[in-house]
C-alpha positions as CSV (number, residue, x, y, z in Angstrom):
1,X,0.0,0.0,0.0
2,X,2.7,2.6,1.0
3,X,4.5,1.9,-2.7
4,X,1.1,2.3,-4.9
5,X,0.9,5.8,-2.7
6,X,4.5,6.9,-2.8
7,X,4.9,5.8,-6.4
8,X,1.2,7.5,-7.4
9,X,2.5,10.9,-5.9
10,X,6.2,10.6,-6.8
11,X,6.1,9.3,-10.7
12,X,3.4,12.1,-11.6
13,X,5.1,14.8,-10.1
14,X,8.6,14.0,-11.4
15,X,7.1,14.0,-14.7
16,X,5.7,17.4,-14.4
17,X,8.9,18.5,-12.9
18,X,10.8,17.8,-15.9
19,X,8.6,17.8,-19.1
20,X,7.7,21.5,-16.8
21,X,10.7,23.6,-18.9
22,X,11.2,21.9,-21.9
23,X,6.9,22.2,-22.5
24,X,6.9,26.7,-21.6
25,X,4.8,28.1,-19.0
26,X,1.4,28.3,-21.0
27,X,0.9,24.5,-21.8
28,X,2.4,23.9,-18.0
29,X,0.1,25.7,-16.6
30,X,-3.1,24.4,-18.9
31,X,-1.6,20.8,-18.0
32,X,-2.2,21.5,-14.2
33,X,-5.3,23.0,-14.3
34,X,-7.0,20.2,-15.6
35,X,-6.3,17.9,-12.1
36,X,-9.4,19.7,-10.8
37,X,-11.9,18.3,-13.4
38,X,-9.8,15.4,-13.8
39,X,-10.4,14.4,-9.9
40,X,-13.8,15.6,-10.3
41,X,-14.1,12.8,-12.7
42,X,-12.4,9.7,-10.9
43,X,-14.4,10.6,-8.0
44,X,-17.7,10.2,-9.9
45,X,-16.7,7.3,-12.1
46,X,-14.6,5.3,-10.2
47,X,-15.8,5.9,-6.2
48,X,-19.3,7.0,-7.1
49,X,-19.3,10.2,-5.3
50,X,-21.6,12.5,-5.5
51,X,-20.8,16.0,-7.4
52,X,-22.9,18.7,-6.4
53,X,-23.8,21.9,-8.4
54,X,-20.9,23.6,-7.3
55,X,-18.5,21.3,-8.5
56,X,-19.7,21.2,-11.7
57,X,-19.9,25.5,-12.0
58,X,-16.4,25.3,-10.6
59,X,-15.2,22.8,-13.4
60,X,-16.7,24.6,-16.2
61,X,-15.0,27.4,-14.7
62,X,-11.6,25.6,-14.9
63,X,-12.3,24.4,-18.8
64,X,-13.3,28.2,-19.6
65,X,-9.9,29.4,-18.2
66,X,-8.0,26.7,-20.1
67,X,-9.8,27.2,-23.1
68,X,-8.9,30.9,-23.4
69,X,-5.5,30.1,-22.3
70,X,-3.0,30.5,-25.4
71,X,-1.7,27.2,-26.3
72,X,1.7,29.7,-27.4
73,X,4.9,28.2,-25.9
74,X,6.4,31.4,-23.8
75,X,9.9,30.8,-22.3
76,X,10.4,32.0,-18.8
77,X,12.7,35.4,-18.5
78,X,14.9,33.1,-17.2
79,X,15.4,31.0,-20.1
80,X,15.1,34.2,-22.6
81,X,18.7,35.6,-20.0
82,X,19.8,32.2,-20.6
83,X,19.6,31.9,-24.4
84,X,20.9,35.3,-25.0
85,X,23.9,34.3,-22.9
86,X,24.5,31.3,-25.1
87,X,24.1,33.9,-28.2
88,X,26.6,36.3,-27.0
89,X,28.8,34.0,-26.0
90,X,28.7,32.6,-29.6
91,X,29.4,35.8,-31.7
């Protein structure tokens, strides 16, 4: 029981650690907005819980957002320093 629990928190959050700066802060952030509605779900299919009215306002809430999110890969300032470093450095 304690390795299907450390290994469900651990394996998920290593991958968002490192696919996190290669992926740009846009599609990052659209990729962790959607564990809201995504639990929503599991709780409802898989547990049979109940989801109230709320729940469901507060999910389409969370799809609006990430719908008129820009899909638009934006590097961190932190990577832009970093690149022009590398450029510089080049010339």
């Amino acid at each position: 029981m304690a390795g299907i629990a450390f290994g469900s928190a651990l394996i998920p959050q290593l991958l968002y650690t490192v696919a996190a700066p290669v992926t740009g802060t846009a599609r990052t952030a659209i990729a962790g907005s959607f564990e809201l509605p995504t639990m929503f779900l599991v709780g409802w299919f898989v547990f049979a819980e109940p989801v109230g009215a709320a729940q469901w306002i507060a999910c389409a809430i969370v799809i609006s957002a990430i719908a008129l999110t820009p899909g638009k890969s934006i590097r961190s300032i932190a990577a832009n320093i970093a690149v022009d470093r590398e450029n510089r450095s080049m010339r």
